[in-house]
C-alpha positions as CSV (number, residue, x, y, z in Angstrom):
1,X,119.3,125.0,106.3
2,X,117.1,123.5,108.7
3,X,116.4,120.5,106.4
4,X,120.2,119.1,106.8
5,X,120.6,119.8,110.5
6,X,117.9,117.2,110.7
7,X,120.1,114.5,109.5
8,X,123.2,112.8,111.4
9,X,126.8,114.0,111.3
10,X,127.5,111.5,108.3
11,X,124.5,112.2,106.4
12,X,125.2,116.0,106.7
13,X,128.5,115.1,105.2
14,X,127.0,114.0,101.9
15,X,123.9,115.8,101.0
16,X,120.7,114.0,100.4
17,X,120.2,113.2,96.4
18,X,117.0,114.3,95.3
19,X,115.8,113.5,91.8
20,X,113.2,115.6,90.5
21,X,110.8,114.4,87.9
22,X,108.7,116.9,85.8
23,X,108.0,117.6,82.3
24,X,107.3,121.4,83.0
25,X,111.0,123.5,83.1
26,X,110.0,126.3,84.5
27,X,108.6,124.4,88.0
28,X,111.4,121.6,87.6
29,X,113.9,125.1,88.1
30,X,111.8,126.4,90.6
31,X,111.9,123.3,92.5
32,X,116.1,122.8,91.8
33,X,116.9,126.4,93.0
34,X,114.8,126.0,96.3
35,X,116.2,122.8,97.5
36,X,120.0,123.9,95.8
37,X,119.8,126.4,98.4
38,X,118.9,123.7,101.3
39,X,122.4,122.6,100.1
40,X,120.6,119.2,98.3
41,X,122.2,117.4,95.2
42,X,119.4,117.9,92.6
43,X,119.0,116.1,89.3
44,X,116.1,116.5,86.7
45,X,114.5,114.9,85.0
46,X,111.2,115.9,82.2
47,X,110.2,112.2,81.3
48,X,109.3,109.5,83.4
49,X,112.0,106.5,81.5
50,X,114.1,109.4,82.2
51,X,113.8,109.3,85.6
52,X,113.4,105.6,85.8
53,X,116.9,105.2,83.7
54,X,118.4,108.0,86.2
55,X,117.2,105.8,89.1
56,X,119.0,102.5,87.7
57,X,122.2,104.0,87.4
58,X,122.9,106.3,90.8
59,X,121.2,106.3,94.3
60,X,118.2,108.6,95.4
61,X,117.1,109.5,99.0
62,X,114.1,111.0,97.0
63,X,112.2,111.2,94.0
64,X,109.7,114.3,93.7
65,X,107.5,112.8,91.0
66,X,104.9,114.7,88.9
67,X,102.1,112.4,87.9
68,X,101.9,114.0,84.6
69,X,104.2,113.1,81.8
70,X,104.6,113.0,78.3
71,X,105.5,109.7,78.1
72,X,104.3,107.2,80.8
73,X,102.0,107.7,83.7
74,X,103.6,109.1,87.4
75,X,101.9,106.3,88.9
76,X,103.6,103.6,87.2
77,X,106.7,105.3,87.9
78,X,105.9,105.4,91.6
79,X,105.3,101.5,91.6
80,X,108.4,100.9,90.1
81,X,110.4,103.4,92.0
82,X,109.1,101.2,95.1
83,X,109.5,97.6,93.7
84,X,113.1,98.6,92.8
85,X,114.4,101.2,94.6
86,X,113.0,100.9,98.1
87,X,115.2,103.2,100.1
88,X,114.3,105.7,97.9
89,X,111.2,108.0,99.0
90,X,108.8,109.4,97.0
91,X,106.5,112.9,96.9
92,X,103.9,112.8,94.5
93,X,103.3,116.0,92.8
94,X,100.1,117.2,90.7
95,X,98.0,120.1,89.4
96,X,94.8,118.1,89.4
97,X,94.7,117.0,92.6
98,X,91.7,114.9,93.8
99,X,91.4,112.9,97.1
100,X,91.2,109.5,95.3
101,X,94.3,110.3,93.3
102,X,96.4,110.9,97.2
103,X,95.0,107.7,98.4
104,X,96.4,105.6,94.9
105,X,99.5,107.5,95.7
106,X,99.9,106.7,99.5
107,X,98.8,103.6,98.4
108,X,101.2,102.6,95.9
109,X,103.9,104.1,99.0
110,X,104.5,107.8,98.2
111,X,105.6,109.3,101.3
112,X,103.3,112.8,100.4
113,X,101.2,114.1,98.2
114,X,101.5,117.4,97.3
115,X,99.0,119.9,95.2
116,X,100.6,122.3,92.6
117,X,100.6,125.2,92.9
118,X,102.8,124.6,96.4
119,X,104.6,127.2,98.1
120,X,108.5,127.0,99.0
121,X,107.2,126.2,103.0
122,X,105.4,123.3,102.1
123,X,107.8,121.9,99.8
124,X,110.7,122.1,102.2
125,X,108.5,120.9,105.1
126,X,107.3,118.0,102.6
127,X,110.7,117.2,102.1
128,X,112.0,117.2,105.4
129,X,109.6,114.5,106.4
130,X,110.6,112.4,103.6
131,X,114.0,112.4,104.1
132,X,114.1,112.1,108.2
133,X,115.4,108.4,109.2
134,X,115.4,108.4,112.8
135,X,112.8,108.4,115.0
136,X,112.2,111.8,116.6
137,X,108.6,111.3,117.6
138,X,109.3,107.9,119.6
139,X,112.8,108.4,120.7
140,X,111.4,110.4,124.0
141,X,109.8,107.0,124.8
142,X,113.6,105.7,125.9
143,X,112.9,101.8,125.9
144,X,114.3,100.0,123.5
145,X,116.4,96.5,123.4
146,X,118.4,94.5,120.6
147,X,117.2,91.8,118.7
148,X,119.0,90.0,116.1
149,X,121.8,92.7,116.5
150,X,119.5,95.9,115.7
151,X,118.0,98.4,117.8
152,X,114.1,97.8,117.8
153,X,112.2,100.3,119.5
154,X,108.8,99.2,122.0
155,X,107.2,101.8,120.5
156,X,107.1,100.6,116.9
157,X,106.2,97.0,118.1
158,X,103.7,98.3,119.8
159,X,102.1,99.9,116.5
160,X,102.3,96.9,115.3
161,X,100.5,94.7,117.5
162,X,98.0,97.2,117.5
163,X,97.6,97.2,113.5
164,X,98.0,92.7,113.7
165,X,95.1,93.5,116.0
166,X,93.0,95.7,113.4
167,X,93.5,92.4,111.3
168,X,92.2,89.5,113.7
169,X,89.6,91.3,115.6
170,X,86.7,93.0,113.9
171,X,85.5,94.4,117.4
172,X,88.7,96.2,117.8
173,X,88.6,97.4,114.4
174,X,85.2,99.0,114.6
175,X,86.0,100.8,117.8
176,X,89.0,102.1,116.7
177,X,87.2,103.3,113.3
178,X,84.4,104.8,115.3
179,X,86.7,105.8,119.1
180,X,90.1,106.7,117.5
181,X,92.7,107.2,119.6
182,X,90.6,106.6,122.6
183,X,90.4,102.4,121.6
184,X,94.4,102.4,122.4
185,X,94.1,103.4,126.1
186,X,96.1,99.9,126.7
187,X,98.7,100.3,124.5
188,X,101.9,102.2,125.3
189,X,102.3,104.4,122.5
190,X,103.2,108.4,122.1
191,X,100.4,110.8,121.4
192,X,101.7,110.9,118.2
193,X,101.6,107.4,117.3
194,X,98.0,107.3,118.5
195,X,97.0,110.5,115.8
196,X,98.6,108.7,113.3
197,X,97.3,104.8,113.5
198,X,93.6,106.6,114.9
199,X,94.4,108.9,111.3
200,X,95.6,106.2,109.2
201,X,98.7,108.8,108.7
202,X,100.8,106.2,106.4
203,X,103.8,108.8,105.7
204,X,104.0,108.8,110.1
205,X,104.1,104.9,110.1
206,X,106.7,104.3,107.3
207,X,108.8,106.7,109.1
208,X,108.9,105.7,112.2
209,X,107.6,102.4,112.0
210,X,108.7,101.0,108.0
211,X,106.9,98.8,105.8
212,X,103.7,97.3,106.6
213,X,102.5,93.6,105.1
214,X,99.0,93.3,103.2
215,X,97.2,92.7,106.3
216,X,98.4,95.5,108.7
217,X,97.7,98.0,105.5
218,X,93.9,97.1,105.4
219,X,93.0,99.0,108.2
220,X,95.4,102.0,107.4
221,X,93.8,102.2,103.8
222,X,90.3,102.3,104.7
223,X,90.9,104.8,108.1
224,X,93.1,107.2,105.1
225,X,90.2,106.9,102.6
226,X,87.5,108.0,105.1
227,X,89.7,110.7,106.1
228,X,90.4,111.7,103.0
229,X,86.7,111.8,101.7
């Protein structure tokens, strides 16, 4: 159980509470008796008021949402899912995936975006993405200081200066749509951190980085739609 070694001690203590959210039974049990084996807490749930009553009432690390349902659109579940439950992390789930419908979904802050028919690797590697907190990727980096009584990491101010950057200076911007990674040469940042801002890899930033303003999320929506299309 790979996925759970992943987590801290306390976490491991409790598993992570997924809710799944799909009108079809026979993949809604599919998906429970995977990630029951991982050693998750699965709910289900076939309607998407369901899922949104289910969401109200008990705490989700994350939703696996089906976009669709019977009664009200995936989408509009996502957006609510985000406007009310933030700490809750959503995979969007389809079987008529197009790339316009991943960039709505990343968009409206799914964490992945994932094309049925999926096989049990990528749903498990979806899912451990989604639910890992720390910071792996940028903890090799070592320097980090307290402010305000929490632990903020160089590495993520650094992604942001370079995305409050992308927002104030066009010149920048075109060089790092047309150069990628090679644009950030004077910025300390990982490899990885370069691949995803040079990528516009949002499910990388809110992981390791967290929620983006209106402004830093211009340039990562228009770098993810050209690498989507």
């Amino acid at each position: 159980m790979g996925s759970l070694t992943q987590m801290s001690a306390a976490e491991a203590i409790s598993p992570a509470h997924i809710l799944i959210m799909e009108d079809d039974l026979n993949v809604a049990r599919g998906l429970k008796m995977v990630l029951d084996e991982e050693g998750y807490d699965v709910d289900l749930q076939d309607t998407g008021y369901g899922a949104l009553d289910a969401l109200g009432r008990q705490d989700y690390n994350l939703l696996m949402a089906d976009l669709r349902l019977p009664d009200i659109d995936g989408m509009q579940v996502i957006k609510k899912v985000r406007e009310s439950n933030p700490d809750t992390g959503v995979i969007a789930m389809t079987g008529y995936a197009t790339s316009a419908l991943a960039v709505d979904a990343m968009k409206l802050g799914a964490r992945d975006f994932i094309a049925k028919p999926f096989t049990e690797t990528q749903i498990k590697n979806a899912i451990d993405e989604a639910l890992s907190a720390n910071l792996n990727d940028i903890a090799a980096m070592g320097t980090q200081y307290r402010a305000k009584g929490e632990v903020v990491s160089i590495q993520k101010q650094e992604v942001l200066k370079v995305l409050d950057r992308t927002c104030e200076d066009k010149k920048f911007w075109n060089s790092l749509m047309k150069n990628g990674g090679e644009a950030l040469w004077e910025y300390t940042l990982t490899p990885e951190a370069k691949a995803a801002i040079a990528s516009g890899d949002l499910r990388w930033i809110n992981k390791n980085v967290g929620e983006l303003n209106q402004k830093q999320l211009q340039y990562v929506f228009k770098r993810l739609e050209r690498e989507v299309w």
